[in-house]
N, C-alpha and C positions, 0 to 999 in steps of 0.2 A: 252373681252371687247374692244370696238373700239376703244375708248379714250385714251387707256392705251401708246400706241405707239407714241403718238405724244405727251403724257404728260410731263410735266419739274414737276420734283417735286425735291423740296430745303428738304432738312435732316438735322437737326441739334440734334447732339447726340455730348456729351462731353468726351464720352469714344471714342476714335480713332478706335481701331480692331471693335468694334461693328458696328461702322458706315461704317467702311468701309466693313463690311460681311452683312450688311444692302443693302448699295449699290450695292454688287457684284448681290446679292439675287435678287433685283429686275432689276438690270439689264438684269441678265440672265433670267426672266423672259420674259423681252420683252416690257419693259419699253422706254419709247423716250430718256430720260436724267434724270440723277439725278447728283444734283449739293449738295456739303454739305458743312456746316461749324460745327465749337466748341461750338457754342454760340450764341444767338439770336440776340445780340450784335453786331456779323458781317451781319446781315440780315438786318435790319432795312433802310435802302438806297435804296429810292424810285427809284432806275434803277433796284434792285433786282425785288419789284413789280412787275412789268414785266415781269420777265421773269422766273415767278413760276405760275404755276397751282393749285400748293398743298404742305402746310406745313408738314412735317410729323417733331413732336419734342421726341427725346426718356430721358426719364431720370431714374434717380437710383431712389429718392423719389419724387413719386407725388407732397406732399406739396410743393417741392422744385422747381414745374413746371412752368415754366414763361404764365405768361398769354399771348395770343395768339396777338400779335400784330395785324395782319392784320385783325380781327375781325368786324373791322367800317368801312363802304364802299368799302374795297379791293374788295371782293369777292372771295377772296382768299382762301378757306376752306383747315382746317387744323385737324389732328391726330396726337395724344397721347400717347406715346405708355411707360407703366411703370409695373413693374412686382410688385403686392399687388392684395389683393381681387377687384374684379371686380366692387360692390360695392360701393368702397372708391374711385376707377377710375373714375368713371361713375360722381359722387359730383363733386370731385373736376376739372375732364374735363371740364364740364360743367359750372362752377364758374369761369374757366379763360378763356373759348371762346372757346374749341377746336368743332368741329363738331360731331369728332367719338373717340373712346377712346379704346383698346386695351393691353389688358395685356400681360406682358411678360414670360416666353420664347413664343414669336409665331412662327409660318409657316409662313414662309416668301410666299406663297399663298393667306393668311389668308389677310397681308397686302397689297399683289397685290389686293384683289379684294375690298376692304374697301376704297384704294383708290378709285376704280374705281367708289364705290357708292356714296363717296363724291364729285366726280367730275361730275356724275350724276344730281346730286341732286342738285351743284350748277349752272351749264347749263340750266336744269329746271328751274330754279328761275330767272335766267337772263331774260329768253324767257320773249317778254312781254305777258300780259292775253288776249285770243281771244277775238275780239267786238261782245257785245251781240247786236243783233238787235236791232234797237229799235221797238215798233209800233205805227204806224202810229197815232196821236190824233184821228179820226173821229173814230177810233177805240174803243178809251178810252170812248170817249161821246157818251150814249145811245140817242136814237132818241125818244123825246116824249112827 
């Protein structure tokens, strides 16, 4: 994926070893940066904004998932990522804002390329919509 190289993706996971084998993971993959914190808590500081591409949040219980801050205008897209039926993921992701939602234990592959779709997908959306032509009136008005 093209994108993946130049991405900053912010990680916030409150188990320490996980996050930091998170990051090693997608580092070694071939990731641009990943920047992480404990808690959403340290993210919310709009210089961070800036300088993330992609949220990825991991936690132990879903319910317990903070709803996705950057959700309203950032364009910021963000992943979920919580070990429980897929099912229950997919709800409750969905109810706090996240984009993509993934269960845990994953391939750390799995999350390289999720990211990739979400960053995809918010690119596309960025882009603005091509102008449809118009035609011309004398066109619209039959002659008669």
């Amino acid at each position: 994926m093209k994108v993946l190289p130049i991405a900053r993706i912010l990680l916030v996971d409150s188990q320490m070893e996980r996050r930091l084998a998170t990051k090693s993971a997608l580092s070694a993959l071939g990731v641009g940066s990943v920047r992480e914190a404990a808690a959403l808590d340290e993210v919310t500081d709009p210089a961070v904004l800036g300088s993330a591409d992609v949220l990825v949040v991991q936690v132990d219980d879903p319910e317990d998932a903070p709803a996705n801050p950057f959700r309203f205008g950032s364009g910021i897209p963000a992943v979920l990522i919580a070990e429980v039926p897929a099912q229950l993921l997919v709800r409750v992701a969905s109810r706090a804002g996240y984009d993509a939602a993934l269960g845990a234990p994953l391939a750390p592959r799995l999350l390289y390329r999720r990211i990739g779709s979400v960053l995809q997908r918010a690119r596309r959306l960025a882009r603005p919509a091509p102008a449809v032509a118009a035609q011309p009136a004398a066109d619209l008005v039959s002659a008669g």
